[in-house]
TORKOLNU-369515 format. One record per residue (C-alpha): residue number from 1; x, y, z. Coordinates in Angstrom, 2 decimals. Example, Ala and Ser with C-alpha at 12.3 -4.5 7.8 and 13.67 -1.06 7.14 Angstrom:
<node resi="1" px="12.30" py="-4.50" pz="7.80"/>
<node resi="2" px="13.67" py="-1.06" pz="7.14"/>
END
This chain:
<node resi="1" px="64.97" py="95.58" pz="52.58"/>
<node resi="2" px="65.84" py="95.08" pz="56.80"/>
<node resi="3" px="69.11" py="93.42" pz="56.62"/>
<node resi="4" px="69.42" py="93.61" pz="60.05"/>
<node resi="5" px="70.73" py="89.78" pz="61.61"/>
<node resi="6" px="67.78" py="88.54" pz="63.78"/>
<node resi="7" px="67.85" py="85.08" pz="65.23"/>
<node resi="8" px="65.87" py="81.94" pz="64.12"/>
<node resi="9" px="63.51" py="81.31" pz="66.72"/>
<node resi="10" px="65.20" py="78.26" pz="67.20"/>
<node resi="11" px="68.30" py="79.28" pz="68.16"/>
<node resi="12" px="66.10" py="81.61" pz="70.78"/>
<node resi="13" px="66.84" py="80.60" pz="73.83"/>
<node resi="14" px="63.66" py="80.37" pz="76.44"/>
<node resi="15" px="63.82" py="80.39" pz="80.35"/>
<node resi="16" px="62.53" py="76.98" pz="82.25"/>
<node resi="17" px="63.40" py="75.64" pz="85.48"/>
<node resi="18" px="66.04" py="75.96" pz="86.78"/>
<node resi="19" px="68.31" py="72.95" pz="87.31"/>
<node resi="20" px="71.64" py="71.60" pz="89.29"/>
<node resi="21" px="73.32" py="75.43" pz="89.87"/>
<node resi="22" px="76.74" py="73.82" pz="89.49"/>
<node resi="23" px="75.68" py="72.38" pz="85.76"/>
<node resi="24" px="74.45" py="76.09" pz="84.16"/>
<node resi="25" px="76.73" py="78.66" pz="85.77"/>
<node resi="26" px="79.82" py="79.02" pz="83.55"/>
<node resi="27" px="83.41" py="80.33" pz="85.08"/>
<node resi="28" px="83.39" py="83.90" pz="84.67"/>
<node resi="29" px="86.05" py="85.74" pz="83.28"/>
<node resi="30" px="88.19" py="86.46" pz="85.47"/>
<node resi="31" px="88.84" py="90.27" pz="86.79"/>
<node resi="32" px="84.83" py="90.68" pz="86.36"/>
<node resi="33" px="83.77" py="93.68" pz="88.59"/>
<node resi="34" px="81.68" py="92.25" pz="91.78"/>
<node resi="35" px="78.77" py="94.53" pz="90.99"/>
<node resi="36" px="78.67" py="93.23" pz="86.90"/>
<node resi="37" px="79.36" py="89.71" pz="88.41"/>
<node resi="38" px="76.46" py="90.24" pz="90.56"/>
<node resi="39" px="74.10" py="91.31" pz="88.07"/>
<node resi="40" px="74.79" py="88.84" pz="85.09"/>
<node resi="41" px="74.27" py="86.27" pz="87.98"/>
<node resi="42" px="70.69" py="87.61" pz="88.43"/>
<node resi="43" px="70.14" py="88.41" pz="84.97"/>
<node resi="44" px="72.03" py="85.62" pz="82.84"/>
<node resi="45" px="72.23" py="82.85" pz="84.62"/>
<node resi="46" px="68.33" py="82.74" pz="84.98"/>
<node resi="47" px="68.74" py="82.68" pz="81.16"/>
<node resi="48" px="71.05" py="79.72" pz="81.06"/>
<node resi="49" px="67.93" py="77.70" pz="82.80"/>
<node resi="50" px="66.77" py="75.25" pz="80.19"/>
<node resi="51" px="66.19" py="71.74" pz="81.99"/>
<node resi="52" px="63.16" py="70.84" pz="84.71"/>
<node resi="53" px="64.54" py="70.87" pz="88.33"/>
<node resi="54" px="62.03" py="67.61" pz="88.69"/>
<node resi="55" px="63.24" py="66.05" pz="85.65"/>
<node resi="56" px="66.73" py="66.81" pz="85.45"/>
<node resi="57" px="69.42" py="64.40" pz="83.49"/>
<node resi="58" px="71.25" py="63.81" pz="80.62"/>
<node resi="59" px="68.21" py="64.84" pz="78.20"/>
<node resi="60" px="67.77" py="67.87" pz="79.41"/>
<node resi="61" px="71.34" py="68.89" pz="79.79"/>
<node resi="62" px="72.13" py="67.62" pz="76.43"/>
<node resi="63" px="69.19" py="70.08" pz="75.00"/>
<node resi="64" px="70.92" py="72.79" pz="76.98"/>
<node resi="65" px="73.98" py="72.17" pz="75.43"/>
<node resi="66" px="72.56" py="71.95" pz="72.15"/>
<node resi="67" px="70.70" py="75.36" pz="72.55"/>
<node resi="68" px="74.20" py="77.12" pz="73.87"/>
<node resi="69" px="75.81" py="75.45" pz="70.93"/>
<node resi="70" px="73.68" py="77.02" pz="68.71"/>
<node resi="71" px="74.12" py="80.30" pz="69.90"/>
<node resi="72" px="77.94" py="80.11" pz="69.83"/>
<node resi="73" px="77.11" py="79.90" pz="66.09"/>
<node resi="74" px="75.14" py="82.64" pz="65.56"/>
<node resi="75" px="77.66" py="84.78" pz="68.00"/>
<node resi="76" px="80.11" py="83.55" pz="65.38"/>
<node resi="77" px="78.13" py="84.77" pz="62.37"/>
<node resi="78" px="77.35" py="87.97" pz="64.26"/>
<node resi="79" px="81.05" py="88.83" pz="64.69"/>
<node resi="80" px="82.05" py="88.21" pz="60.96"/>
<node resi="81" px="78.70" py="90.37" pz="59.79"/>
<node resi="82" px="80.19" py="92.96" pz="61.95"/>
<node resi="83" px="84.29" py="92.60" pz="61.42"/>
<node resi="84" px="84.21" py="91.23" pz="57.56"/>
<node resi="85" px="88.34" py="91.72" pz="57.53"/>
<node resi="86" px="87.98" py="89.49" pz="60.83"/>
<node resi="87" px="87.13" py="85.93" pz="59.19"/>
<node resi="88" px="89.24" py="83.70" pz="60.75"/>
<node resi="89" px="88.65" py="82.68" pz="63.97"/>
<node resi="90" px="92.62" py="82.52" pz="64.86"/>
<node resi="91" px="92.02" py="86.55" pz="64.89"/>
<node resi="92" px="89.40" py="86.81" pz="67.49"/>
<node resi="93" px="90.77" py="84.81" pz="70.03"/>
<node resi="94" px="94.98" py="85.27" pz="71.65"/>
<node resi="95" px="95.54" py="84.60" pz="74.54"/>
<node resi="96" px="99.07" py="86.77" pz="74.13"/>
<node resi="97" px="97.21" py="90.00" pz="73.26"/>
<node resi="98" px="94.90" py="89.44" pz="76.37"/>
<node resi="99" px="98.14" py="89.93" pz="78.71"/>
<node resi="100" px="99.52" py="92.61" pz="76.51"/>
<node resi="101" px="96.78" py="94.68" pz="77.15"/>
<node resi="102" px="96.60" py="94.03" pz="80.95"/>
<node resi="103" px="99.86" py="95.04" pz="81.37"/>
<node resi="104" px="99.40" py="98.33" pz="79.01"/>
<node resi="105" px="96.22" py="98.86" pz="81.44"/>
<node resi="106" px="98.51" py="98.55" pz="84.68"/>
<node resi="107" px="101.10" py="100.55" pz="83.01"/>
<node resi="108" px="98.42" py="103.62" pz="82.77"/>
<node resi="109" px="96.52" py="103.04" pz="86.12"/>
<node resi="110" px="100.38" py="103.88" pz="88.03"/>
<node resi="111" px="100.87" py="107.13" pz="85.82"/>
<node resi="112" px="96.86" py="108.07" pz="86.21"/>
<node resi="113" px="97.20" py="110.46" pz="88.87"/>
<node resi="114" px="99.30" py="112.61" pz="87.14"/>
<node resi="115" px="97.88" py="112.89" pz="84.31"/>
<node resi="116" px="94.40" py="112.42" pz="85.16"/>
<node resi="117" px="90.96" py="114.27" pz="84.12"/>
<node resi="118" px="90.18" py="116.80" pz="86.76"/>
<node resi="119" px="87.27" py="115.43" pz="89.24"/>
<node resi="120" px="84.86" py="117.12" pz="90.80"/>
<node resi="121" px="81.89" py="116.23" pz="92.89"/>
<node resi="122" px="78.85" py="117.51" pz="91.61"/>
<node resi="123" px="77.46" py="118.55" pz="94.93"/>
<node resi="124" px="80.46" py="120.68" pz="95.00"/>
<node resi="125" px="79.61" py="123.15" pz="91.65"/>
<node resi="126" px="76.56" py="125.06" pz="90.34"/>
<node resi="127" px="75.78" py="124.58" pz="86.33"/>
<node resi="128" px="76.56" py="128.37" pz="86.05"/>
<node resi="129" px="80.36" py="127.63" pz="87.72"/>
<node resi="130" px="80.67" py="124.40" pz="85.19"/>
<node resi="131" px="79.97" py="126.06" pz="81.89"/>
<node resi="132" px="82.03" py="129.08" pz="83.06"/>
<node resi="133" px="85.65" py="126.73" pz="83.77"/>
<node resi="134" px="84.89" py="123.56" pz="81.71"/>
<node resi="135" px="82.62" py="124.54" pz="78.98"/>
<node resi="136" px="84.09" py="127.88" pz="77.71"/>
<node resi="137" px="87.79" py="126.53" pz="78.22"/>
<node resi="138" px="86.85" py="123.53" pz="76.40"/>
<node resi="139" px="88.08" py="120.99" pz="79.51"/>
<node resi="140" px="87.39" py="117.19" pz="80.16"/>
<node resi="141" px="85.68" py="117.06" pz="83.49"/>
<node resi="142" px="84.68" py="113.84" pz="85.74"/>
<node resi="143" px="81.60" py="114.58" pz="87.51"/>
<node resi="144" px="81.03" py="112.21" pz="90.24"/>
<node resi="145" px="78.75" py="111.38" pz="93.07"/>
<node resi="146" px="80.81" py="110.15" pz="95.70"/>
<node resi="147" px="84.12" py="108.34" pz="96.28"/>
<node resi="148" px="84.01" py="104.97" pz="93.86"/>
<node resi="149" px="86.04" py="103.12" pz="96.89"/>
<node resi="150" px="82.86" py="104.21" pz="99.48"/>
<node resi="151" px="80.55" py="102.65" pz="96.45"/>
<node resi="152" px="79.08" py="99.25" pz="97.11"/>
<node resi="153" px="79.94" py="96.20" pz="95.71"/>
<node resi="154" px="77.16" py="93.80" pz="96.56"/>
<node resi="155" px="73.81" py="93.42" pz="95.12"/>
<node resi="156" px="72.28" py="93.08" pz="97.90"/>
<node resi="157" px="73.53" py="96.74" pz="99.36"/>
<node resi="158" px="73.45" py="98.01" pz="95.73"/>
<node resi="159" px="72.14" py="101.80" pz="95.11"/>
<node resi="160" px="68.79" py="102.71" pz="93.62"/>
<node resi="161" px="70.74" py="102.98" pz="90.11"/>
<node resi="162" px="71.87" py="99.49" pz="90.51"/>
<node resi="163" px="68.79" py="98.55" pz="91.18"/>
<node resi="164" px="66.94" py="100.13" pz="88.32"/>
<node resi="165" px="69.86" py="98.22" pz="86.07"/>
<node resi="166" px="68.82" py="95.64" pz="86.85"/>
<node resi="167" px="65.16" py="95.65" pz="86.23"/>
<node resi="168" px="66.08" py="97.53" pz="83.19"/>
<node resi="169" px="68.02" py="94.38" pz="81.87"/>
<node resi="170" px="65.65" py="92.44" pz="82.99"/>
<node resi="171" px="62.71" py="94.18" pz="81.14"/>
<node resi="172" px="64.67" py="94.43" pz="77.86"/>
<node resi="173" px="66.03" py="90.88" pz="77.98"/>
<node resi="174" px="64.17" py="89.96" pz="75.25"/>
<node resi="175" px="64.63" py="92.80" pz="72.72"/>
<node resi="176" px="67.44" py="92.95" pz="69.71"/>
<node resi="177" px="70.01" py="95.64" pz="70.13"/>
<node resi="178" px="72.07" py="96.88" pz="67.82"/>
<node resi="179" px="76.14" py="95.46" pz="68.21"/>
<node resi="180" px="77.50" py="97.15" pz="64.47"/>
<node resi="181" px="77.12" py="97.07" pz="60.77"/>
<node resi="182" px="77.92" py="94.99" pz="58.38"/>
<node resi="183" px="79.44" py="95.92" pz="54.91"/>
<node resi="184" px="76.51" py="97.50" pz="53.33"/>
<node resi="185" px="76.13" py="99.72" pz="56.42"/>
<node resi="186" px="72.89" py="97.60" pz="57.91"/>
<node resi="187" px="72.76" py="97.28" pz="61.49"/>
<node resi="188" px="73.19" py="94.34" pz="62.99"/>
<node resi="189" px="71.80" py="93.31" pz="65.64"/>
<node resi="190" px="71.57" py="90.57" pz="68.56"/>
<node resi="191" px="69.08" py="89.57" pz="71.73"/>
<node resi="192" px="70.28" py="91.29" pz="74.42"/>
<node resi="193" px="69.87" py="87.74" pz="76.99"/>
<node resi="194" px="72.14" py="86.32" pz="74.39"/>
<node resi="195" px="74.41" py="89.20" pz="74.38"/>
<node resi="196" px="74.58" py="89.04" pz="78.32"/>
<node resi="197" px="75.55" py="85.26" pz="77.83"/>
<node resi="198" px="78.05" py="85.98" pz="75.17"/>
<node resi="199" px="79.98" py="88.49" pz="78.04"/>
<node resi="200" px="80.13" py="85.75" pz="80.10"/>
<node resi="201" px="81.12" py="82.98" pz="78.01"/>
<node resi="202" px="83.40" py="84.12" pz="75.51"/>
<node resi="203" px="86.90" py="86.27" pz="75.45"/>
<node resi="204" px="87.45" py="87.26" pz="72.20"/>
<node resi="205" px="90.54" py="89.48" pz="71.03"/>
<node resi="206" px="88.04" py="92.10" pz="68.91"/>
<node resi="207" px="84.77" py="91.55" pz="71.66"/>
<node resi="208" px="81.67" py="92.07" pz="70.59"/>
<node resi="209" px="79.94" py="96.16" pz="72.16"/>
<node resi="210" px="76.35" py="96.88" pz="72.10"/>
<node resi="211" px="75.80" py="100.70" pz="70.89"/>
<node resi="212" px="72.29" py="100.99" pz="70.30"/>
<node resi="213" px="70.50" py="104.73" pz="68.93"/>
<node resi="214" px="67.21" py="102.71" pz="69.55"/>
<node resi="215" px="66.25" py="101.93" pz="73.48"/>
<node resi="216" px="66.66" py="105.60" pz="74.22"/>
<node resi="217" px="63.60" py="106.56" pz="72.05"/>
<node resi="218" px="61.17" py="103.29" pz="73.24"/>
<node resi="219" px="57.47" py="104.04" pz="72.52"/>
<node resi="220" px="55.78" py="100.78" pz="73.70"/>
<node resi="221" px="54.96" py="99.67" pz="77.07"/>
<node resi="222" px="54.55" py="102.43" pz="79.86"/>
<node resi="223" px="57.06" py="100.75" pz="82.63"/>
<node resi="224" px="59.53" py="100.29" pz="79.70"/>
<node resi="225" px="58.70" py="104.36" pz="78.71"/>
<node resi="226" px="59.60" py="105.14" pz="82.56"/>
<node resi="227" px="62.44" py="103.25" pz="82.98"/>
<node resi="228" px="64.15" py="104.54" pz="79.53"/>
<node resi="229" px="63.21" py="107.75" pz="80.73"/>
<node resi="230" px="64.96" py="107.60" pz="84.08"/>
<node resi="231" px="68.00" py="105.72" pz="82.79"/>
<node resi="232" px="68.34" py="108.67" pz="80.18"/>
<node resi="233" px="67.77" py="111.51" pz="82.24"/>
<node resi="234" px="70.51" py="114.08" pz="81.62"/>
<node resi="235" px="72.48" py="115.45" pz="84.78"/>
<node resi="236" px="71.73" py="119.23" pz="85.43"/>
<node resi="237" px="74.73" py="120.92" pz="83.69"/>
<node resi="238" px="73.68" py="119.24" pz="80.17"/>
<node resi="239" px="69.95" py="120.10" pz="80.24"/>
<node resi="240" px="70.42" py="122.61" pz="77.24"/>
<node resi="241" px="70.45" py="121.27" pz="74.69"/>
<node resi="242" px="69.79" py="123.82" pz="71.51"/>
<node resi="243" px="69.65" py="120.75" pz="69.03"/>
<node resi="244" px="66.84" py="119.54" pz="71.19"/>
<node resi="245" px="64.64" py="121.90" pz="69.28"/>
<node resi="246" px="64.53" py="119.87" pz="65.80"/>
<node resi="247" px="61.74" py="116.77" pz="65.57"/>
<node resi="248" px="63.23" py="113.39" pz="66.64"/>
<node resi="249" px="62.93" py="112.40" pz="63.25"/>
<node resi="250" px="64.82" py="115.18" pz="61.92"/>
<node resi="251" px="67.44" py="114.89" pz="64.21"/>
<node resi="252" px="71.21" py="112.97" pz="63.80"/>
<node resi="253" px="71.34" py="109.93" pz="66.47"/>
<node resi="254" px="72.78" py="111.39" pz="69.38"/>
<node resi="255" px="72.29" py="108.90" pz="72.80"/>
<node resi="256" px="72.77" py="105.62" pz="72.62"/>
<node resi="257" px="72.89" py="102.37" pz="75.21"/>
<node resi="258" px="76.52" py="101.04" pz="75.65"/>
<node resi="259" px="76.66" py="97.72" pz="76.68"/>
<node resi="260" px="80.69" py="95.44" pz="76.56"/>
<node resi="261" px="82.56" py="93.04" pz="77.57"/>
<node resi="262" px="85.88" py="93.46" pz="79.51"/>
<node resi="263" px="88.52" py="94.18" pz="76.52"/>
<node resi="264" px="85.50" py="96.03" pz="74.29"/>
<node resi="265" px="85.61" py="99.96" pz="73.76"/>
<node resi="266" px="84.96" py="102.88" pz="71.53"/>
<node resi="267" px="87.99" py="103.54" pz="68.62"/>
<node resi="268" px="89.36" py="106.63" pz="68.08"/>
<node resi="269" px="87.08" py="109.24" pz="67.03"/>
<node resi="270" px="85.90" py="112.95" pz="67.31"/>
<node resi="271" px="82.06" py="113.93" pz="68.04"/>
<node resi="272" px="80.33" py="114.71" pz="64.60"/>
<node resi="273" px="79.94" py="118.31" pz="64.08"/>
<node resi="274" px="81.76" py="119.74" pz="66.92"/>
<node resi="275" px="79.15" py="118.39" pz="69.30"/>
<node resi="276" px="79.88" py="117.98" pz="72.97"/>
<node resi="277" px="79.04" py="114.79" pz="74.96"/>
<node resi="278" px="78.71" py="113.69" pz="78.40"/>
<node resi="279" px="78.64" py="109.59" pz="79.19"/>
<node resi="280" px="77.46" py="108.32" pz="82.93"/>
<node resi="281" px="79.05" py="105.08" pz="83.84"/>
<node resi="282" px="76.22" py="102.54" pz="85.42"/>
<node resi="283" px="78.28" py="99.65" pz="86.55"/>
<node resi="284" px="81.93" py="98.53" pz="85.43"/>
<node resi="285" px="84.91" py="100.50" pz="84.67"/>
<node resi="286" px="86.16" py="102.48" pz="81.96"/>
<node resi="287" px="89.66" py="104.06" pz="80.76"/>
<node resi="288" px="89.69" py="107.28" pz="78.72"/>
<node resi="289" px="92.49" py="108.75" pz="76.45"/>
<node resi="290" px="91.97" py="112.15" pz="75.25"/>
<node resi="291" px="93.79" py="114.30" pz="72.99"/>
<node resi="292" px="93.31" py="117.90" pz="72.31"/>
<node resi="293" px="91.63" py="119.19" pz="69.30"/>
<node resi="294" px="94.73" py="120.37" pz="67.72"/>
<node resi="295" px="96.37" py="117.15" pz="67.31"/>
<node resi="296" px="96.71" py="115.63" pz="63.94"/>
<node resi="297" px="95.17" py="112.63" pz="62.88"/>
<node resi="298" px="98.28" py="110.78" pz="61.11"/>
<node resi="299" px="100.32" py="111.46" pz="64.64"/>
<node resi="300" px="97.26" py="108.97" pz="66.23"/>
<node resi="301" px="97.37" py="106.59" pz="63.38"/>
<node resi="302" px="99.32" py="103.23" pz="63.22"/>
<node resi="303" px="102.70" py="102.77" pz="60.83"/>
<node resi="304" px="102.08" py="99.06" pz="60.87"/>
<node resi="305" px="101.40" py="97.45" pz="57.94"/>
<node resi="306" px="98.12" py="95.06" pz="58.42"/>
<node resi="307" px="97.24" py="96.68" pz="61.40"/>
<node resi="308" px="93.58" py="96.60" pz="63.43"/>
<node resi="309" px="94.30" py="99.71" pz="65.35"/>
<node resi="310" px="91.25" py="100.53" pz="64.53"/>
<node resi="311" px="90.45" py="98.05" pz="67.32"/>
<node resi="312" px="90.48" py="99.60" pz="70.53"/>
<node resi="313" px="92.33" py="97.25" pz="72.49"/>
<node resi="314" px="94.72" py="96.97" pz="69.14"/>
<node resi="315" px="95.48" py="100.58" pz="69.56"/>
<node resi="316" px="96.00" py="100.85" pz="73.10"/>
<node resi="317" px="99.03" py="98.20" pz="72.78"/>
<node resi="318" px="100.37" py="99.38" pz="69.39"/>
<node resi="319" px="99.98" py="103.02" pz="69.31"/>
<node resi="320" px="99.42" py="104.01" pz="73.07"/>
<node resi="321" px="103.17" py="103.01" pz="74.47"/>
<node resi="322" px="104.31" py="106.14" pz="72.03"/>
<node resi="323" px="101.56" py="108.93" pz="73.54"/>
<node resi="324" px="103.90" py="108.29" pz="76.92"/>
<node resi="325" px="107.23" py="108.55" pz="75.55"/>
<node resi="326" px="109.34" py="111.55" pz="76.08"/>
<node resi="327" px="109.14" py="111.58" pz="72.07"/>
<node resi="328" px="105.75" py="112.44" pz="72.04"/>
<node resi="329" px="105.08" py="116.30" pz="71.52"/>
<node resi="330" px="104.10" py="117.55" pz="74.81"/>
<node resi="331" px="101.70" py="119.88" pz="73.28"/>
<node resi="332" px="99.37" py="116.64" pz="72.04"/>
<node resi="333" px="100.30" py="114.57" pz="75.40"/>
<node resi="334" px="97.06" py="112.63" pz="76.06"/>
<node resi="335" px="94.88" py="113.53" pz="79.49"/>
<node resi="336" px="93.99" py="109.64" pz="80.95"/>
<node resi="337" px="91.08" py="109.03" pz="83.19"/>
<node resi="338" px="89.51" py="106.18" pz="84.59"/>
<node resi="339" px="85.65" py="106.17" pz="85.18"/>
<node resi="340" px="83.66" py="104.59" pz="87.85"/>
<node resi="341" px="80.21" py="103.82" pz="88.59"/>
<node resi="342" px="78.45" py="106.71" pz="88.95"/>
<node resi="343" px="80.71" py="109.18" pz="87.11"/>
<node resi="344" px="80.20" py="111.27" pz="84.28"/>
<node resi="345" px="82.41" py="112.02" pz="81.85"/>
<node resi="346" px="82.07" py="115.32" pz="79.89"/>
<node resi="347" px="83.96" py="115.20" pz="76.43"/>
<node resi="348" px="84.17" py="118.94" pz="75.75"/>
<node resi="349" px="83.69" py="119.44" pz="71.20"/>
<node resi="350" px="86.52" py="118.46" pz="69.11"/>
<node resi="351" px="88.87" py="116.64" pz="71.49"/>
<node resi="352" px="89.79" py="112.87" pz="70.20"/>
<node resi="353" px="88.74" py="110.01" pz="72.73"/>
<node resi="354" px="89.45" py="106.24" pz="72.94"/>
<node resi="355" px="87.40" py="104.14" pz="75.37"/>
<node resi="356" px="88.44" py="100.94" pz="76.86"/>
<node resi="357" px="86.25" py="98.72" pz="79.19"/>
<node resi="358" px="88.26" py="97.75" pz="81.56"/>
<node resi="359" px="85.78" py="95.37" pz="83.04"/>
<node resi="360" px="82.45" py="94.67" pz="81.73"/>
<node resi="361" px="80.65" py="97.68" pz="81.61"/>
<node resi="362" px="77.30" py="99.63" pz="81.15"/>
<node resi="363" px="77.04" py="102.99" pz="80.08"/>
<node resi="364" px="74.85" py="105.90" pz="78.57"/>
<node resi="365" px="75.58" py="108.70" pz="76.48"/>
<node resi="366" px="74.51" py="111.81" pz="74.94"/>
<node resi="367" px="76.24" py="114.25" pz="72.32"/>
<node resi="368" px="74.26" py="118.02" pz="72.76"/>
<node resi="369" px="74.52" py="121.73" pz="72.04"/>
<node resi="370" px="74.74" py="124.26" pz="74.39"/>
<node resi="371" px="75.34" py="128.38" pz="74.27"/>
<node resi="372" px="79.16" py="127.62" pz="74.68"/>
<node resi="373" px="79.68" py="124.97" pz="71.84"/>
<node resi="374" px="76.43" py="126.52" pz="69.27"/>
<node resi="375" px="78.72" py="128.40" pz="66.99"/>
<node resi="376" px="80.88" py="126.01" pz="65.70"/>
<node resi="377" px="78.62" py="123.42" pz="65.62"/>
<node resi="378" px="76.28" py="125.97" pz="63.79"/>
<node resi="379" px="78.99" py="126.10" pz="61.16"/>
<node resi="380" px="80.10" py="122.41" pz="60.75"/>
<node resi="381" px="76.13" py="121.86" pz="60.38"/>
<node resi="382" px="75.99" py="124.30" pz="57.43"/>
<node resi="383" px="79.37" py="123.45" pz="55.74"/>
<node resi="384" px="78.36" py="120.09" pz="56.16"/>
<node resi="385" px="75.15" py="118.98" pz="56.22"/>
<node resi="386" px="73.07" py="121.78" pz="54.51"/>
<node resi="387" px="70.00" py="120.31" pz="54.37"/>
<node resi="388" px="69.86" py="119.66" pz="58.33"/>
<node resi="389" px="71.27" py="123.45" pz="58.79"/>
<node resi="390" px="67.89" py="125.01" pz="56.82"/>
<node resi="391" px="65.94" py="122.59" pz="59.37"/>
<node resi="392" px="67.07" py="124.00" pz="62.43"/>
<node resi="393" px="67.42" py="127.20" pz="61.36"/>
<node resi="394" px="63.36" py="127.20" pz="61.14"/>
<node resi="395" px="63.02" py="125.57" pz="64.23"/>
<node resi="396" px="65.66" py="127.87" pz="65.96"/>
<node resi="397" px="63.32" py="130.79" pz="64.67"/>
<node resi="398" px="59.98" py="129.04" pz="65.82"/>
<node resi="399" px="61.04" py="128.91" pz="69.27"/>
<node resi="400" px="62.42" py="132.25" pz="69.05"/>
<node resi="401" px="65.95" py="131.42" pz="69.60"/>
<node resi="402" px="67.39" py="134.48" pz="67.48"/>
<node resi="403" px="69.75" py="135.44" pz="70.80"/>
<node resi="404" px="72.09" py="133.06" pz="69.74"/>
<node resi="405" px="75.22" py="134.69" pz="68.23"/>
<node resi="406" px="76.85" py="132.77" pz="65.77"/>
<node resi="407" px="72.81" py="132.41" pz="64.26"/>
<node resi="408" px="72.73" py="136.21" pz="64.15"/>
<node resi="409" px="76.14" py="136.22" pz="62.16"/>
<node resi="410" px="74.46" py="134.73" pz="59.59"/>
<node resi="411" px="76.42" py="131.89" pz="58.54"/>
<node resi="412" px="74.80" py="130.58" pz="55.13"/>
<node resi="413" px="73.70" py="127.27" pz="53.96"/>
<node resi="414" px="73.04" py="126.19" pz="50.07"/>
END
């Protein structure tokens, strides 16, 4: 049975006409990047077009109403399918918390150059030169394009990336993406023209963040095919990809569409099974906190009684204060980075990241296998999923990858 939340097709809410400008186009919140600004312009307030410029009034902005009413419902029912310990409303919305985290977000951007992510153009580096200094040391990396201040900030002067954002948003406006899962584990999942309104409407304490497994793999329509395709495409130092070789089916999820508000973000975590990843910014900004591989969990947990640290922006004002005290065991002291449009952030296996949108942001990522990171992902896969080991074993040995050295050690599977 789908449990998966889709909306009545009443609550759906169609473009018309557009009417008075100053009647449909909502304050934004404020700090909003001028190229996200530009493009939920384009993209959502086209959406927020329900009256007939000809027949304007007090009907038609009444039904407007009515139709944005309903979908601050169903956001509401969304959010408590996907945060069941969040049920009152009282805990999605402070005002309080909102400055807190600003100021822990200021705090970081003054102390970010020295303790930043190493950058490096990727003009300036050959794939051979990356995997040999950032691979095999196991290093964080920011691979960008050019300087983010020499980056545009208009939509009108916007790149061909922009530009292919846009129509992408524009093409997929109408399709459900998955935004989490509710207690059984079912995805849930909301209309991504609703989702764009919700960034610009609402400012919740625990926001709302699209992370969907399912745009990257689109089979319909050809110009949808092409643009997933392009928006996808991996940079040239993460082309190999040895866990490439099992079926699609077969394969664990491993790229997904990231789509939040300011405030939204990734918790805590480590890649599953010692996998790498690399994620390319698209518009907005992002802050990064990573700790190296050795660091124990219960040092990055919360002491609080009744705490969400397992909300991002939770844990960045309860638990991130301590990671810059002299306290903190300098061993285990976090690397911080912030990411720009264009950038590319390459999360070498087993280090512990926390991802904060800054500003509202889109993103894609990709966890992968390469010659450096194949052996102990080879043995996580056969310690821990068995089953998926004896799979790519046989597809390892159909494409006659028997090179690979931690497969010719011979680690076994049940």
């Amino acid at each position: 049975m789908n449990k998966s939340l889709k909306k009545k097709s009443s609550c759906h809410l169609h473009v018309r006409s557009t009417v008075r400008e100053s009647t449909l186009s909502p304050s934004l919140p404020p700090g909003m990047h001028p190229e996200c600004t530009a493009i939920l312009e384009l993209v959502g307030t086209s959406l927020l077009a329900y009256g007939r410029k000809e027949h304007g009034g007090r009907r038609n902005t009444m039904r407007k109403f009515r139709k944005l009413n309903q979908l601050q419902r169903y956001i509401e029912c969304v959010k408590v399918k996907v945060r069941p310990h969040l049920k009152k409303e009282t805990k999605y919305q402070s005002t309080q918390q909102r400055e807190e985290l600003a100021l822990r977000v200021e705090e970081l951007r003054a102390v970010s150059n020295s303790k930043n992510v190493r950058r490096i153009c990727q003009n300036d580096i050959s794939v051979d030169e990356f995997r040999r200094c950032f691979e095999k040391t196991n290093t964080p990396v920011i691979l960008y394009g050019e300087p983010h201040w020499k980056r545009t900030n208009s939509i009108s002067q916007s790149s061909p990336a922009l530009v292919r954002l846009t129509r992408f948003l524009m093409l997929f406006k109408d399709e459900y993406l998955e935004c989490g899962e509710d207690g059984d584990g079912y995805s849930i999942e909301i209309k991504l023209k609703n989702f764009l309104i919700y960034t610009r409407r609402f400012n919740d304490r625990f926001p709302l963040y699209i992370f969907d497994g399912s745009v990257p793999h689109w089979r319909d329509a050809q110009r949808k095919r092409i643009m997933v395709k392009n928006l996808f495409d991996p940079p040239k130092f993460f082309k190999q990809d040895y866990m490439a070789y099992l079926g699609k089916e077969d394969r664990p999820p491993w790229k997904w569409l990231l789509i939040g508000p300011k405030n939204s973000g990734t918790a805590l975590h480590v890649d599953p099974l010692g996998t790498s990843a690399w994620n390319r910014l698209l518009f907005g900004e992002k802050i990064w906190l990573l700790f190296p591989p050795e660091t124990p969990a219960e040092l990055l947990q919360s002491t609080q009684p009744g705490s969400y640290c397992e909300e991002t922006c939770d844990w960045m004002i309860s638990i991130c204060p301590r990671t810059q005290c002299n306290s903190w065991p300098q061993k285990y002291k976090p690397l911080l980075s912030f990411q720009f449009p264009g950038d590319v952030m390459f999360v070498p296996s087993g280090w512990w990241h926390l991802v904060l949108n800054v500003k509202t942001s889109v993103a894609v990522t990709q966890n992968f296998v390469s010659q450096e990171n194949f052996p102990l992902v080879w043995e996580k896969t056969c310690k821990e999923k068995p089953d998926l080991a004896e799979m790519w074993s046989k597809a390892l040995l159909k494409h006659g990858q028997t090179h690979l050295t931690a497969f010719q050690s011979g680690f076994h599977f049940n």
